[in-house]
N, C-alpha and C positions, 0 to 999 in steps of 0.2 A: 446428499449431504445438506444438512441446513447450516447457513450465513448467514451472519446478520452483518448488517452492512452500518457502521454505527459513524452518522455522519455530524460529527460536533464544531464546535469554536470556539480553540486551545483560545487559552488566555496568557499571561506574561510569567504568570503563577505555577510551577510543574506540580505544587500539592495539592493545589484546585483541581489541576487537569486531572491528575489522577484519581480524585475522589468523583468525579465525571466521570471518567472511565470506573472505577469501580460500580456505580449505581447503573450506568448501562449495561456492561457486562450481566449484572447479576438480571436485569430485566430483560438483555437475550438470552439467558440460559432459562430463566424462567418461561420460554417460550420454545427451550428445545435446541437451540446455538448450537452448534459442534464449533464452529469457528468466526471469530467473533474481529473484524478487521477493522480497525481506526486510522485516521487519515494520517498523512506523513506529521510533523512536527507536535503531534500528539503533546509532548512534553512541556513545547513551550511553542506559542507562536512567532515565525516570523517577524521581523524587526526587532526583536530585541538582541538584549545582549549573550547569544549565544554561548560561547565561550563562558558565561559565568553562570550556565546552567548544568552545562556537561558532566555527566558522570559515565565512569565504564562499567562494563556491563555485571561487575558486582558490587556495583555500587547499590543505595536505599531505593531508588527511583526504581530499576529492573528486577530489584529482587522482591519487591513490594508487588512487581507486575506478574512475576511469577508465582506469586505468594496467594493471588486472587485467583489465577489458572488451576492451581494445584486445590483450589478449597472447591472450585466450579464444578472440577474436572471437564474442560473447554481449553481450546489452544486463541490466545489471545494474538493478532498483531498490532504494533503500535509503533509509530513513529517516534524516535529520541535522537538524543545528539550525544554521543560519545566523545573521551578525547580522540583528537588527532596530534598530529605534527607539527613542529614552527609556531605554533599557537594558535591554530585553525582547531577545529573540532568534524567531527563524521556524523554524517546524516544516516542515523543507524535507525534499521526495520527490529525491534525486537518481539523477538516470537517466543513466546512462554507457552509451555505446551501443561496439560495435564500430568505428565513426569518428566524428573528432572532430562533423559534422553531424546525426550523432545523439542529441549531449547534450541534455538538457533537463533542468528542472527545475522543482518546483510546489510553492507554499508555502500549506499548510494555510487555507484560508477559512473554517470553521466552529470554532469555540475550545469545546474541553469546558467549560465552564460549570453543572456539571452533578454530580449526587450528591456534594457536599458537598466541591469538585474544585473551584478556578478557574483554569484554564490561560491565564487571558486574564490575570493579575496578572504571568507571566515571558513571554509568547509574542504576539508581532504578528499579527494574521491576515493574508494574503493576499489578493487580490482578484482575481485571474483563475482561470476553470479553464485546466486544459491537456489535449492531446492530444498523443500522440508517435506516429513509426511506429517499426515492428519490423519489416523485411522489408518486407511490401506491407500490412501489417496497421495499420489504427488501434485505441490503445490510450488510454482514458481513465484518468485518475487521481486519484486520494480517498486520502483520508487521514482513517483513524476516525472520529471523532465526524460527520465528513463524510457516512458513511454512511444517517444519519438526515433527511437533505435530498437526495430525489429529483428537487426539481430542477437542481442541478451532474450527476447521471445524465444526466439528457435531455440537458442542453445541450451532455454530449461525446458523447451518442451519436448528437445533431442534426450535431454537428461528425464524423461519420464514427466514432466507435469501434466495433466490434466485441466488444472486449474491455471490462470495467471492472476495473481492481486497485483495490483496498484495502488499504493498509498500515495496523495496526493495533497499538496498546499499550490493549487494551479492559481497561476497569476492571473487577474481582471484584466481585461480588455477587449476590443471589437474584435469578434469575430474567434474569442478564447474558447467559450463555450463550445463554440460550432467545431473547431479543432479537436477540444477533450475528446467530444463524442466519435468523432471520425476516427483518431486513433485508437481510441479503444477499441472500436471496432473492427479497422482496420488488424490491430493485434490478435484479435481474437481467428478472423480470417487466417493470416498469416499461418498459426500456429495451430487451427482445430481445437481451443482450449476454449473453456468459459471463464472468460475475464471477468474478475470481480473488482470495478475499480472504485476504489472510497475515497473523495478528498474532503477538506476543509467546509464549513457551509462557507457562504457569505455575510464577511460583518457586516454588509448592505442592507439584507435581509432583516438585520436588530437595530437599523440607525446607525448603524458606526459606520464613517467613512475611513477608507485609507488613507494611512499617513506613509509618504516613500513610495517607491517603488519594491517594496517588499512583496512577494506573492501571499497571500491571507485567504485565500479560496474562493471558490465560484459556486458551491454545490455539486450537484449534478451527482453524483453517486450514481452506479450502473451497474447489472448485471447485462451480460451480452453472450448470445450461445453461439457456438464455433460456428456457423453462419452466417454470425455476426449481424443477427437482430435481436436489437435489443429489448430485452425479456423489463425489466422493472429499470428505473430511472425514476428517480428525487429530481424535489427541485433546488432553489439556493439557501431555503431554511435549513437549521437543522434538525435533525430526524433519526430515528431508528427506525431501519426496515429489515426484518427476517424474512429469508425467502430459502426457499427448496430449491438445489443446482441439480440438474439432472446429468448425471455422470454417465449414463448408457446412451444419452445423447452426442457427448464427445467420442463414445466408439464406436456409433453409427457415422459420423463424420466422415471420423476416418476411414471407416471404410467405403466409404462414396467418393469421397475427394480426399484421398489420399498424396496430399501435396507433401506432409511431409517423409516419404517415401519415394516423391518422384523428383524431390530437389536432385540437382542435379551439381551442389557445392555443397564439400563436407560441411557439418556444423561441429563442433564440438565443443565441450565446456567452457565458458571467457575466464580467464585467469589463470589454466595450470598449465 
């Protein structure tokens, strides 16, 4: 399957972003894309006023996103904020597929909570994972902070994924980087999957420094094969890179190391 791994920096703007996401999209398909992943908050960046971006999922922003899928014929994901509850809003993955039975979407279950960050004071968590297909392929999906709970991994790779994406807004700091990369890979381990993880670039990278404690991204965009070496890695600018996943690699995995076969604690779907 070809990926394109399209690593940008959301602005405060979601028509901005989306007109970004439109001219990339259309420049990885021009190269062959089947699937085409954007980092979490795609919509709108961190620190802003979330809650006054939010639309659901048939709202202009997603159907706009699907509207670009359906002209492509490519399965788009991207990072939005839907409504939620209480006046919080959900950190929703949406996935526009090439037809309408392709849509899906998945709302963040894990809330950064976390270096002096509480995303759980504007953001609802989630309670299901999800699985999509792409083709003949199943694709699990995370979203950041998600990454550091190996068990949503198992449970979609229990549920048939192949693939794991990662959409990410990873917070700056010592020793952040060094972590993305480890658990990525660590995930990819865990699971026998090739982890596709996309975040944010860094606004370091263009001059812009952070304001807050807001997470605004690091780079580092990865491919990683269920061995969990890493095939292609960006660095903090941002970039589009397309790359070929080798699918007959994750079922030579498993057939060599067959871990998830020899666990020995059921895993089953999180949510039902």
């Amino acid at each position: 399957m070809r990926v394109a791994l399209a690593q940008i920096i959301s602005s405060a703007d979601p028509q901005a972003n989306l007109a970004e996401i439109t001219t990339t999209t259309e420049a990885a398909v021009a190269r062959g894309a089947e699937l085409v992943v954007f980092p979490e908050a795609a919509m709108c960046a961190f620190g802003n006023d979330l809650g006054a971006v939010a639309e659901p999922l048939d709202g202009p922003w997603a159907t706009a996103l699907r509207a670009l899928a359906r002209r492509l014929g490519t399965t788009i994901v991207a990072g939005a904020f839907t409504p939620g509850s209480g006046g919080r809003v959900r950190n929703t993955l949406i996935v526009a597929g090439p037809t309408a039975d392709t849509d899906d979407s998945y709302d963040k279950m894990h809330l950064f909570d976390a270096f002096g960050y509480a995303e759980s004071d504007s953001v609802e968590g989630g309670e299901r994972a999800v699985t999509v297909s792409v083709g003949e392929t199943t694709v699990g999906l995370a979203t950041c902070y998600d990454i550091r709970f190996s068990s949503l991994f198992l449970a979609n790779a229990a549920a048939g994924a192949r693939i794991s994406i990662v959409c990410a807004s990873w917070g700056a700091g010592p020793g952040k980087v060094e972590q993305w990369q480890l658990l990525a890979r660590a995930r990819a381990v865990d699971t026998t999957t090739v982890v596709v993880a996309v975040g944010q670039g860094d606004p370091a990278s263009q001059g812009v420094e952070p304001v807050g404690a807001a997470p605004t991204g690091v780079g580092h965009s990865m491919v990683v094969s269920p061995f969990g070496v890493v095939l292609h890695e960006l660095g903090a600018e941002p970039e589009l890179l397309v790359v070929d996943v080798d699918l007959d690699a994750v079922d030579a995995a498993r057939g060599s190391l067959p871990v998830l076969a020899n666990q020995r604690f059921a895993v089953g779907a999180l949510g039902d």
